[in-house]
C-alpha positions as a printed Julia matrix, in Angstrom:
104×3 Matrix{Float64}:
 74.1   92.98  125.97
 73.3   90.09  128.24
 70.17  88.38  128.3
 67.42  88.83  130.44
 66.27  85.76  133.16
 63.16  86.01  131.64
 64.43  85.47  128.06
 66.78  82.22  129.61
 63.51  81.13  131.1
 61.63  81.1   128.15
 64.45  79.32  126.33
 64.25  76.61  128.17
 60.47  76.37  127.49
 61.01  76.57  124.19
 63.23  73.98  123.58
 60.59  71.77  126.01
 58.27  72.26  123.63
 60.37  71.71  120.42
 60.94  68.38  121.73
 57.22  67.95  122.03
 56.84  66.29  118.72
 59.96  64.06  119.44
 62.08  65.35  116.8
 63.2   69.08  116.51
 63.23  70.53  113.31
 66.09  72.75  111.58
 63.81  75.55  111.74
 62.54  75.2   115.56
 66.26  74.7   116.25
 67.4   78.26  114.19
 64.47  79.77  115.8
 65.49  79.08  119.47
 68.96  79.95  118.45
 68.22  83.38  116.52
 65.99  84.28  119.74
 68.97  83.34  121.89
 71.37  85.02  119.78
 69.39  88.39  119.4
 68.96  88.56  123.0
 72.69  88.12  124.14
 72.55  85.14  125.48
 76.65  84.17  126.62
 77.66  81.39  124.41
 78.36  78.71  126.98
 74.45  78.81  127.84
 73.7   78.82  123.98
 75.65  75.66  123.36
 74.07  74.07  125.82
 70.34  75.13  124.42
 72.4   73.66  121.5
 72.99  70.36  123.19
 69.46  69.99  124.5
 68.17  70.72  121.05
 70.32  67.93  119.71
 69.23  65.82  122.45
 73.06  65.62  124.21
 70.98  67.0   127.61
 68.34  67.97  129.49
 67.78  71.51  130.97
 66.68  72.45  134.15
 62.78  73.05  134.59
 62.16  76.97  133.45
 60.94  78.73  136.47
 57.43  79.02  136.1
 56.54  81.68  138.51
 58.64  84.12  136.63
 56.88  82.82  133.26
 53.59  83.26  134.78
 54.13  86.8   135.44
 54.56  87.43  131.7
 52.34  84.9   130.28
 50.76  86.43  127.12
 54.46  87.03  126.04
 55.69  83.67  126.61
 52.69  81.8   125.32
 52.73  84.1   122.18
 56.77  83.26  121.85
 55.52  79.33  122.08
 52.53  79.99  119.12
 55.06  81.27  117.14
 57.87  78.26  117.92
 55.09  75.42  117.19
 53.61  77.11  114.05
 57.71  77.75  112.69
 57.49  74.53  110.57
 54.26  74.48  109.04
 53.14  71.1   110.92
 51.49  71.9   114.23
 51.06  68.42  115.03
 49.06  66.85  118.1
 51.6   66.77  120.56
 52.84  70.07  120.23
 48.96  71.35  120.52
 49.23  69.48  123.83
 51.98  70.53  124.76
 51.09  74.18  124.24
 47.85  73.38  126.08
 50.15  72.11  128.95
 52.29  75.36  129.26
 49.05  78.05  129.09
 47.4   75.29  132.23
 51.03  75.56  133.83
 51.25  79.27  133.47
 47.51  80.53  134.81
């Protein structure tokens, strides 16, 4: 199973918003993994979601007209990502406010 653009796409996002709080947790990090993982994502792209997680790299900008077209799903995938930890702090709420502005 490979995974779908839309899935790499939303990825990216995510691990744009785990930096949010500037400092990724373990559990953001097996989150975005798992999700990667489960959806058959090849493992060159998931080492480098690993690398951008660990701060190594950046990622390219998701594309956000593909998001937009699915953007109950992906802001629902973000909710979930920024609540993962227990401590939705102020710039993730921003940050999430950023994407839903980005996405309308």
């Amino acid at each position: 199973m490979h995974a779908s653009r839309l899935t790499v796409e939303t990825l990216k996002l995510l691990v744009g918003i785990a930096w949010a709080d500037h400092d990724v947790s373990i559990q953001e990090m097996n989150y975005i993994l798992t999700v990667a993982e489960r959806a058959g994502v090849p493992e060159h792209d998931a080492e480098t979601l690993r690398a951008a997680l660990r701060d190594e790299n950046q990622l390219p900008q998701p594309d956000l007209a593909l998001l937009r077209e699915h953007r109950e799903d992906v802001l629902r995938t973000v909710d979930l990502l920024i609540s993962i930890d227990d401590q939705i702090v102020d710039d993730e709420r921003a940050a999430r406010d950023a994407v839903a502005r980005l996405l309308r």
